[in-house]
N, C-alpha and C positions, 0 to 999 in steps of 0.2 A: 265087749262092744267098743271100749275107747281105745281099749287096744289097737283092735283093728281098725279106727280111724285116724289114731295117731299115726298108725304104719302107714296108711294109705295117703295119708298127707305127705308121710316122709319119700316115700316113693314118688309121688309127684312133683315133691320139691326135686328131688336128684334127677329127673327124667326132665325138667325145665332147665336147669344148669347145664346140667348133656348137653340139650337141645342150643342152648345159648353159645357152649362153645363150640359148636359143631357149626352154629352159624359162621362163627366168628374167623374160623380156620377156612370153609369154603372163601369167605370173603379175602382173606390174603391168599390165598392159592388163583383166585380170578385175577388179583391184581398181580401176583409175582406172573403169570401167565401173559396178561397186557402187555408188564414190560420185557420179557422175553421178547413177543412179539415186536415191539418198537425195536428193539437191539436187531433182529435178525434184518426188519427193515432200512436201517439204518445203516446197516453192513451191505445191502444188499446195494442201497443206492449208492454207497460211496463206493464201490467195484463199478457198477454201470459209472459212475461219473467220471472212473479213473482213466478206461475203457475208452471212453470219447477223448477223453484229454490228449493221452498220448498216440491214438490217432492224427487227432488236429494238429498236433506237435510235430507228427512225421511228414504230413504235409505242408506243415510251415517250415521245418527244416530243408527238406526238398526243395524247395521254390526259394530259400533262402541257398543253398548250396547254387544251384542253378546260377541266381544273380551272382554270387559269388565270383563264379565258372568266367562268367561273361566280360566281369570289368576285370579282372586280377588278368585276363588274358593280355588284354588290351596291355596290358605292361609286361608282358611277354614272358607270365610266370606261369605254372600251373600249381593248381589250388589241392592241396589234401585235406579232406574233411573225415573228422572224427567216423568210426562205424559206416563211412562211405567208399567204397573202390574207388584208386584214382582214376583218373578219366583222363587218357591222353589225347587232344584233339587239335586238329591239323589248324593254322591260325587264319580265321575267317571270322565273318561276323555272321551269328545264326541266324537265319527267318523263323517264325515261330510252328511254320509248317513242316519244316522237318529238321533232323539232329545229323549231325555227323555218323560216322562208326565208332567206335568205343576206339579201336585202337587203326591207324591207318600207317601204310606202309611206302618205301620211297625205295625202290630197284635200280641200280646204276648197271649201264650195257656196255661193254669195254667192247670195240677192233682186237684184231688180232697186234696191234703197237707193241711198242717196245715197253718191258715190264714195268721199268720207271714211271713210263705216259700214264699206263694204268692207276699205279698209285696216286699219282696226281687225280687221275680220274674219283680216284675212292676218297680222297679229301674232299676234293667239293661238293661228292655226294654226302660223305659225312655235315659237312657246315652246313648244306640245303635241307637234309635232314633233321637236323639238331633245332634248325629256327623254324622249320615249319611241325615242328613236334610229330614227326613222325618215325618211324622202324626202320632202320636202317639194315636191309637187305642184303647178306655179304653172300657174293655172287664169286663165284672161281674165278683164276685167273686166267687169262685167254696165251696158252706160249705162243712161240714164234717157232715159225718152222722148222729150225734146225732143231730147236729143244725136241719138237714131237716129234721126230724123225727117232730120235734116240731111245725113245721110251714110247711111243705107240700111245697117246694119250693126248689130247688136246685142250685139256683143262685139268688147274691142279687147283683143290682145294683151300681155300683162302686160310681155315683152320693150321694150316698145315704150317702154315707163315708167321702167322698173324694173330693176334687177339686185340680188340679195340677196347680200352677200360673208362668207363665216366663219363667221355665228353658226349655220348651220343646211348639210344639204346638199339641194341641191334641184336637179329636172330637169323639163322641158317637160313639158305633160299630155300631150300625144300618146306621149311615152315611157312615161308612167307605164300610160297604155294601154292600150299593146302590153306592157310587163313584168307588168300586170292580168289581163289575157286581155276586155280589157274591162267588167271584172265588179269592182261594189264588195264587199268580204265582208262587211263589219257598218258597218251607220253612227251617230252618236250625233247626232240633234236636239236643236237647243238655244236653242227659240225656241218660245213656243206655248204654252198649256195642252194643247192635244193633239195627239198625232202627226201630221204633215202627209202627207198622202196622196199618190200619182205624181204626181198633175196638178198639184199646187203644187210638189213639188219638182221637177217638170223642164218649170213652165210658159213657161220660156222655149225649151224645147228645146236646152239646155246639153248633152246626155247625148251627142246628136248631134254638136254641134260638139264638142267634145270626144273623140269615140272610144271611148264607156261605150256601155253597154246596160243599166244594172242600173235594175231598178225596185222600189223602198220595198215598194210591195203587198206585192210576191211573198217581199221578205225579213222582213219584219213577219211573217208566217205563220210564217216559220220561224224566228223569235225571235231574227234578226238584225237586230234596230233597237233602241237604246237613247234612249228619250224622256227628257231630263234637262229639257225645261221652262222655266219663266223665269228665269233670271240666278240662282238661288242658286248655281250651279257656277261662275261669277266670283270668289265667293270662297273655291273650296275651295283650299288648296297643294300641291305639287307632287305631295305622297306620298297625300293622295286619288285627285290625278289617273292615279298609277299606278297604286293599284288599282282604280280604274276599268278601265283599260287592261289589268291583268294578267289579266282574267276570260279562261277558257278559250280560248272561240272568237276572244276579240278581241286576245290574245296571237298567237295561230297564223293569224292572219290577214293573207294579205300582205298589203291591201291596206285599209283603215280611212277612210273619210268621217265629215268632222263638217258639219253641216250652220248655215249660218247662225251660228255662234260668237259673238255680238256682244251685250252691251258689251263694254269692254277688260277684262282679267279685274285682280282687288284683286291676286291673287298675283303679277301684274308689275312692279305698279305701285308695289306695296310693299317692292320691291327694287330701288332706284337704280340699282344698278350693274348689275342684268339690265335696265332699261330702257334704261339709254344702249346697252350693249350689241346688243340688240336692234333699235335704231333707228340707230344707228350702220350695225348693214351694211344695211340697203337706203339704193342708194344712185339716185340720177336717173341717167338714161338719157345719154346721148351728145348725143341727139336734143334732149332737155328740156334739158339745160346750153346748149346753142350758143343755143336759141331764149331763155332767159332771160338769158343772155349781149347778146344783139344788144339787146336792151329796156331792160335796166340802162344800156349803155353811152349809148344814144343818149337816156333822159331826166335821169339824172345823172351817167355822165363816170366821173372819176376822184371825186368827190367823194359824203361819206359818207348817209346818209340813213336816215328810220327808216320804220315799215312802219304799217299800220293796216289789219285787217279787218271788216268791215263786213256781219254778216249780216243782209240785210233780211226782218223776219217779213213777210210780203203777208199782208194783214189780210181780203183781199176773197176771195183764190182761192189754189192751192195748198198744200203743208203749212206748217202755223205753229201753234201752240199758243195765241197772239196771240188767238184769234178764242173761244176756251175761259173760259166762263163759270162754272169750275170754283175758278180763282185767282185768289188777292185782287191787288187790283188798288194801286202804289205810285207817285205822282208824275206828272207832268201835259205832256202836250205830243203832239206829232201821231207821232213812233215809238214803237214798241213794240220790247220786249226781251224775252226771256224768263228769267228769274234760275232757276236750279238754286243754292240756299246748303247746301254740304254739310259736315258736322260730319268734320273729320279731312282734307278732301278739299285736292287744291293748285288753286292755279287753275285748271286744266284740266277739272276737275268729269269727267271723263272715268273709265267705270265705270259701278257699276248707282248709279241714283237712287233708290232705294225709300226711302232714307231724309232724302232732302234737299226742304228746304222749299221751295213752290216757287211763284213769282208772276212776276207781268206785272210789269215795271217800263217807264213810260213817260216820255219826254225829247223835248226841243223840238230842231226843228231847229239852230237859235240852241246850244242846250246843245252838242250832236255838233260846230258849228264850232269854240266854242269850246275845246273838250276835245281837239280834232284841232292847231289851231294851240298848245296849254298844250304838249301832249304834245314837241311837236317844239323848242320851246321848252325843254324840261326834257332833252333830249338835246342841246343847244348844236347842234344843224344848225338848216338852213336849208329842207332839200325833205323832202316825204313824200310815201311811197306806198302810195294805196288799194287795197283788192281787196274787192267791194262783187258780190253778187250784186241790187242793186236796180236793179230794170225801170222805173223810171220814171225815166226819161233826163231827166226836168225837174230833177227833186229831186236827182239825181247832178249833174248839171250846178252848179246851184245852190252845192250843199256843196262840190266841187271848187272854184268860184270863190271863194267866201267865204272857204276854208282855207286858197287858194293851196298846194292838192294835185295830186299829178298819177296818171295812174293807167293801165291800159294802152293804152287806146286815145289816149291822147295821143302816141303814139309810133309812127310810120310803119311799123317792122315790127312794132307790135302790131297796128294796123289791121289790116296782110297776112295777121297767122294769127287772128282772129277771122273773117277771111274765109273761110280757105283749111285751118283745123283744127278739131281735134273740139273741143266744150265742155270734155271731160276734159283734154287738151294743155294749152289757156289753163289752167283751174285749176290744174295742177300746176305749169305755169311760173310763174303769183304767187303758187305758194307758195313755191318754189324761190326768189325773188323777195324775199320775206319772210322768208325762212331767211338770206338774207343781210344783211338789214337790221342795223345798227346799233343797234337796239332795237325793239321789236316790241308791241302793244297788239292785241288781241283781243275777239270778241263769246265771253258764258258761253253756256251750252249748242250748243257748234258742234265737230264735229269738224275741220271743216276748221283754227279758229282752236288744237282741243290735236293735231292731226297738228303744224302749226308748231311749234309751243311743245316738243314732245317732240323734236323732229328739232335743234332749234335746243338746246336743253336735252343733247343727246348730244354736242355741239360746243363747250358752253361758251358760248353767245352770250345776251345778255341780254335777256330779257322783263320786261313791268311785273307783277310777281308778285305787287303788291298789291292788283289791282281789273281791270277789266278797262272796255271803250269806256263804256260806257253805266251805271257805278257809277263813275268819276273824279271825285274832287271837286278 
């Protein structure tokens, strides 16, 4: 009997100790459970907290880019922010009612002028472009009659010529386009006493080739054409030109045409360092280096040579001032010159002339040889080369013998691409030609002879900066 209630106590003891640490282990499993609990909550809110934060961050960033946007303009820079798309935007001041386009674009519309004009036309689009922060629209070249005549084509690809590097950013017209909707939104005329009407501005059917539809009529009516006239806008500076540009509609407008831009404007021209710049990045084509390549090498070698341009006024037919019984007339012999003498102006006379005096100046044959063999003479060479738009292959002939000059067609693959390319090609190859001369002499009132002279001038290369062909004494 004690037996059995020793055991039964001993059982009861061991069944209460169980029981004690069985409490003991629920009781740390509730609480290692609690804290679990607090940890997951604890993770969960600092996620939700993190969640809000870099939300609020994106839109404090945002409205901090924004302001950015706004004042860094005003100083005529454009702002790149961290994980933001830059924003190119045309220089205006916003309202808070609406934004610009992301990206806006500036189309230039050449005449059929003479190729030089043109270029001059694509600089001032390029500088108008460049300070109003827009896409610079590289639009064909527009030939001249006799060119299309030869080849069946009335526009030649600017690519073809040309590549613009840096100073500006610029994309195919076809793209401009298609990012247009085909539609110009406001254009600014800059040629005329009065507004030019559809049929002169798309009489060569450019609108077509090109991928537009927009006709002048219909935006004249609704007070989207700006007639600025003849040349006194060559010399407004840069902060006219933007409020020009900043007016309402032509602010907010993707897509801005200026029409015919030409002369070269004062406001470039009066800043050195924006015209090397400017003339610096366009640069010849691939095509045009190899072909003035093969013509250098094969009429002078390794050795050095200087250049002469030669624009013949036709006295009988064609454009020439020559024939203008308007201006006095200075000095005696069978060519004719035209002098532009402008007060302030560099040799290049390039700009508006309104203020420059202006006369026939005339010279003998005899005078142009000698002046041709003086010149080359006074540069210590031995060869020079001509680039002479004169038709009358006697009188070329003639002056080339006399000066012992040589000129394209003296040279086997000049013959081949007076053959076999456009009138444009040959011109830009001698000028390209001329651009690398050793020293360089030029006719006054010729864009072809200040395209050289400024192209060679952004390079450091030396022209006769005191007179030019037909005033050398």
């Amino acid at each position: 009997m004690r037996a059995k209630t020793a055991l039964a106590s001993l059982v009861s003891r061991r069944l209460k100790g169980t029981r004690s640490r069985l409490s003991k282990l629920t009781v740390l499993i509730y609480f290692a459970l609690i804290a679990v609990l607090f940890v997951v909550i604890v993770v969960v809110a600092r996620v939700i907290f993190t969640i809000k934060w870099v939300q609020g961050s994106n839109q404090r960033n945002s409205k901090k880019f924004t302001f950015q946007v706004l004042n860094e303009r005003t100083d005529t820079r454009i702002v790149q922010v961290e994980q933001v798309e830059q924003v190119v935007l045309p220089h205006v001041s916003l309202s808070p009612q609406a934004a610009p386009p992301t990206k806006s674009y500036l189309i230039v519309r050449y005449t059929g002028s003479g190729l030089n004009n043109q270029m001059f036309q694509l600089m001032n689009a390029m500088f108008l472009a460049k300070h109003s922060y827009r896409v610079l629209c590289l639009v064909p070249f527009v030939k001249r009659h006799s060119d299309k005549s030869k080849l069946g084509d009335s526009f030649e690809d600017f690519a073809k010529y040309f590549d613009i590097n840096s100073y500006v950013e610029t994309a195919p017209i076809k793209t401009c386009a298609g990012a247009c909707d085909g539609k110009i939104d406001h254009i600014f005329t800059m040629v005329g006493k009065h507004m030019p009407t559809h049929a002169q501005y798309d009489a060569l059917g450019i609108n077509k080739a090109t991928g537009f539809t927009t006709n002048v009529d219909e935006l004249a009516k609704h007070g989207s054409v700006t007639h600025l006239g003849n040349e006194p806008w060559t010399k407004w500076n840069i902060t006219r030109w933007r409020n020009e540009l900043e007016q309402t509609e032509v602010a907010y407008s993707r897509c801005v045409g200026v029409y015919v831009p030409f002369p070269f404007m004062d406001s470039i021209l009066s800043d050195i360092a924006e015209t090397n710049s400017l003339t610096s990045a366009i640069v010849f084509s691939e095509r045009v280096k190899y072909h003035a390549n093969r013509v250098t090498e094969e009429l002078f070698g390794p050795d050095s040579f200087v250049a002469i341009h030669w624009r013949h006024e036709m006295q009988g037919s064609g454009e020439s001032k020559c024939r203008s019984k308007a201006f006095p007339r200075v000095g005696k012999g069978e060519l004719c010159f035209v002098r532009f003498d402008c007060p302030g102006k560099t040799p290049m006379n390039v700009g508006s002339s309104h203020n420059c005096a202006k006369r026939l100046h005339y010279i003998s044959v005899d005078n142009l040889v000698e002046r041709a063999v003086r010149f080359a003479k006074s540069a210590n060479v031995e060869k020079t080369f001509l680039a002479s738009d004169c038709p009358d292959k006697g009188l070329l002939s003639s002056v080339v013998a006399r000066a012992k000059i040589t000129t394209i067609r003296d040279s086997t693959y000049g013959q081949w691409l007076l053959e076999h390319e456009s009138a444009m090609m040959v011109s830009f190859v001698e000028q390209l030609i001329c651009i690398r001369a050793s020293n360089f002499m030029g006719t006054s009132y010729s864009t072809w002879t200040a395209l050289v002279m400024l192209m060679r001038g952004s390079e450091n290369r030396k022209f006769l900066d005191v007179s030019h062909l037909e005033k050398m004494k």
